[in-house]
VOMARVO-284118 format. One line per 4 residues: number of its first residue (from 1); their letters; for each residue x, y, z of C-alpha. Coordinates in Angstrom, 2 decimals, padded with zeros to 5 digits. Layout:
NUM> a> X:Y:Z | ... .
END
This chain:
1> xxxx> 066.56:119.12:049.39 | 070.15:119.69:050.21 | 071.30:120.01:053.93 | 072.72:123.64:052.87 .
5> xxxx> 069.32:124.29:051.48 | 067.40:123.48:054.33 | 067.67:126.68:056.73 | 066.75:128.91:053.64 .
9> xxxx> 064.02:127.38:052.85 | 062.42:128.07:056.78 | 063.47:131.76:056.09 | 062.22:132.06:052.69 .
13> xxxx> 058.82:130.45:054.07 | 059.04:132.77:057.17 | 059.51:135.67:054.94 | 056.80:135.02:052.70 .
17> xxxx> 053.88:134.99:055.74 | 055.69:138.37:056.46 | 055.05:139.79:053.26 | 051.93:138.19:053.12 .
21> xxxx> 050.67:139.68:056.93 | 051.98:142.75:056.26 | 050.60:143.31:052.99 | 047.30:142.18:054.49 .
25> xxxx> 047.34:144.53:057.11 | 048.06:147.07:054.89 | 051.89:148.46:056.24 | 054.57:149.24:053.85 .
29> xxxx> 057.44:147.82:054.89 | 058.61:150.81:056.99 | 056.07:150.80:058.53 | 056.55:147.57:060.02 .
33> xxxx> 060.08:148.37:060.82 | 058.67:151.71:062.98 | 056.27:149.03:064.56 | 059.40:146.87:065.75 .
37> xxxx> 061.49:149.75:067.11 | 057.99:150.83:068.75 | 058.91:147.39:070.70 | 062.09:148.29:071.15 .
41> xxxx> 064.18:146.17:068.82 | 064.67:148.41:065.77 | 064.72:146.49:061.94 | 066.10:148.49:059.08 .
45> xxxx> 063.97:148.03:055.87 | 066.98:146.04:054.43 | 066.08:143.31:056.63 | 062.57:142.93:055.99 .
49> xxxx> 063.67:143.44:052.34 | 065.83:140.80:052.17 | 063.50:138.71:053.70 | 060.78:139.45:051.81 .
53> xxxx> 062.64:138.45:048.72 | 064.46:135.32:049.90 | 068.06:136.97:049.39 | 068.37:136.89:053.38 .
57> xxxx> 069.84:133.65:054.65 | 069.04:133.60:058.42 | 066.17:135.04:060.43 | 067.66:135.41:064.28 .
61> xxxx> 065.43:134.63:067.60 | 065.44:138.26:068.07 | 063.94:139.23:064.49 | 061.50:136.72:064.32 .
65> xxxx> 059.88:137.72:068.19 | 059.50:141.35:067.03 | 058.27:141.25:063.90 | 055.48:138.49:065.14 .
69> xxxx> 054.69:140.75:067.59 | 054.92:143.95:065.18 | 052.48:141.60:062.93 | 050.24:140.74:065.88 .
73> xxxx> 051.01:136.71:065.94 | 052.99:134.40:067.55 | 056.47:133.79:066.44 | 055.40:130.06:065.58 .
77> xxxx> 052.27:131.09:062.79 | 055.42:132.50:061.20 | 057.44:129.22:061.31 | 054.34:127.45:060.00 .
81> xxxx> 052.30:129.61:058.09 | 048.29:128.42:057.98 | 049.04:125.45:060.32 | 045.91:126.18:062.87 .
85> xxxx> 043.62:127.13:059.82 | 045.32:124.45:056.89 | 049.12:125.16:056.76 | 049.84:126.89:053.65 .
89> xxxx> 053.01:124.90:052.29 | 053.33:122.39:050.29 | 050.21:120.08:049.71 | 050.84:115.96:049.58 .
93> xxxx> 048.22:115.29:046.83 | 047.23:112.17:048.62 | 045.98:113.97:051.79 | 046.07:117.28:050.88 .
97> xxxx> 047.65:117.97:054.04 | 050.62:121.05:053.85 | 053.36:119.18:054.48 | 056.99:120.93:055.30 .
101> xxxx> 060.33:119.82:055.65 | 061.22:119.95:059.33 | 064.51:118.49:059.50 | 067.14:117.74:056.85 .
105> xxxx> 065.22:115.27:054.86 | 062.31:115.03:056.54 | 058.84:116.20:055.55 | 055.61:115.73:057.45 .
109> xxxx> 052.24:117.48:057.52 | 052.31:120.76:058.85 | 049.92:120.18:061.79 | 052.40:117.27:063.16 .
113> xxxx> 055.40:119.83:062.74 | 053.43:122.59:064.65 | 052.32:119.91:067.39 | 056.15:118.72:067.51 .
117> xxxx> 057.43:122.46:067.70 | 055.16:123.03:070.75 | 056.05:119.80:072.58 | 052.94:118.01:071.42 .
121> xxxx> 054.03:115.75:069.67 | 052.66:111.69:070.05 | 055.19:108.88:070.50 | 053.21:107.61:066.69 .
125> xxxx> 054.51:111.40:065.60 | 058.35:110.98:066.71 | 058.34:107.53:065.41 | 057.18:108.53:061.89 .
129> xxxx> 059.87:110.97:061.84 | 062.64:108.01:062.73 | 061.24:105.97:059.73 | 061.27:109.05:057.70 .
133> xxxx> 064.72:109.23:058.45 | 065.69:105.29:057.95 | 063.50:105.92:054.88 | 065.62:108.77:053.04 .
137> xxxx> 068.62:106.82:054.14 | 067.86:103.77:052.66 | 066.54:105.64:049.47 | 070.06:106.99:049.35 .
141> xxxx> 071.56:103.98:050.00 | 069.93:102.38:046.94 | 070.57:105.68:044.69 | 074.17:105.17:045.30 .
145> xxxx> 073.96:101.59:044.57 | 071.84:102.13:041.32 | 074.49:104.12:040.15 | 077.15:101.73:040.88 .
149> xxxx> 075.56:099.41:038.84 | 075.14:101.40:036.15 | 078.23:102.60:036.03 | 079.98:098.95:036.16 .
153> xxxx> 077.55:098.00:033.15 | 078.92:100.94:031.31 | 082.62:100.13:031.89 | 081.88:095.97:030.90 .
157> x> 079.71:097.23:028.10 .
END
C-alpha cells in the first residue's frame, strides 16, 4: 500500500464499523448526527456520508470521540473493528488472525495493533514491527534491483 494510501484506508475501515454499528442499532444516519449534537459536538449528515462511503479522507480526534460515544463504544473498537471479539480486517490465511496495516508498510494482527495502541504492547511486539520494517525495506531494495537487472538485460539483449 502506498504511503498516500495509508490514512484512507484507517478512515475507510473506521467508516465502515460506523455504518456497520449504526445500521445495527438501527439509526439512520441523522439520527446519529442528532445523537452527536445531543453530546454537544454537532455532525452534519455529509460527514457521516462521506464516511460511510469512503469519499471522506480524514476522520478528526473530535469526530471520532463523538460518534463512538453517539454509537455507545470506545473510540478505539472504531480504529480496530472486532479486535476484542476477532478483529474484522483482513485475515492472514496462515493464522487466520485479522491483520491491519498499522504503519506505512507494516501489517500485524489486529490484537497486537490494539495492544500497541493502548500501550500494551511486549518488547517481542515492537521488535516484530522493526523487522517488519527492515523487511519491506529490503523487499524494496531487491524490487529495485530486480528491475535493474532486467532492464540492463533488455538494453544488452
Amino acid at each position: 500500500m502506498q504511503q498516500s494510501e495509508w490514512p484512507r484506508s484507517w478512515t475507510r475501515r473506521i467508516g465502515a464499523e460506523i455504518a456497520r454499528l449504526r445500521k445495527e442499532e438501527g439509526l439512520s444516519q441523522t439520527d446519529l448526527c442528532e445523537r452527536c449534537a445531543g453530546f454537544g459536538f454537532p455532525i452534519v449528515r455529509n460527514t457521516v456520508v462521506g464516511l460511510e462511503t469512503g469519499r471522506r479522507e480524514g476522520i478528526t480526534v473530535h469526530e471520532l470521540v463523538v460518534i463512538a460515544r453517539a454509537l455507545s463504544v470506545s473510540p478505539a473498537e472504531l480504529l480496530f473493528p472486532g479486535a476484542k471479539d476477532g478483529p474484522q480486517d483482513r485475515t492472514d490465511p496462515e493464522d487466520g488472525e485479522a491483520q491491519i496495516e498499522y504503519m506505512p508498510g507494516v501489517t500485524m494482527p489486529a490484537s497486537a495493533a490494539w495492544k500497541n495502541f493502548h500501550g500494551r504492547s511486549s518488547p517481542a511486539s515492537v521488535r516484530l514491527v522493526q523487522a517488519n520494517i527492515q523487511v519491506r525495506r529490503a523487499a524494496e531494495l531487491l524490487d529495485g534491483l530486480v528491475q535493474e537487472q532486467r532492464e540492463s538485460d533488455k538494453a544488452s539483449g
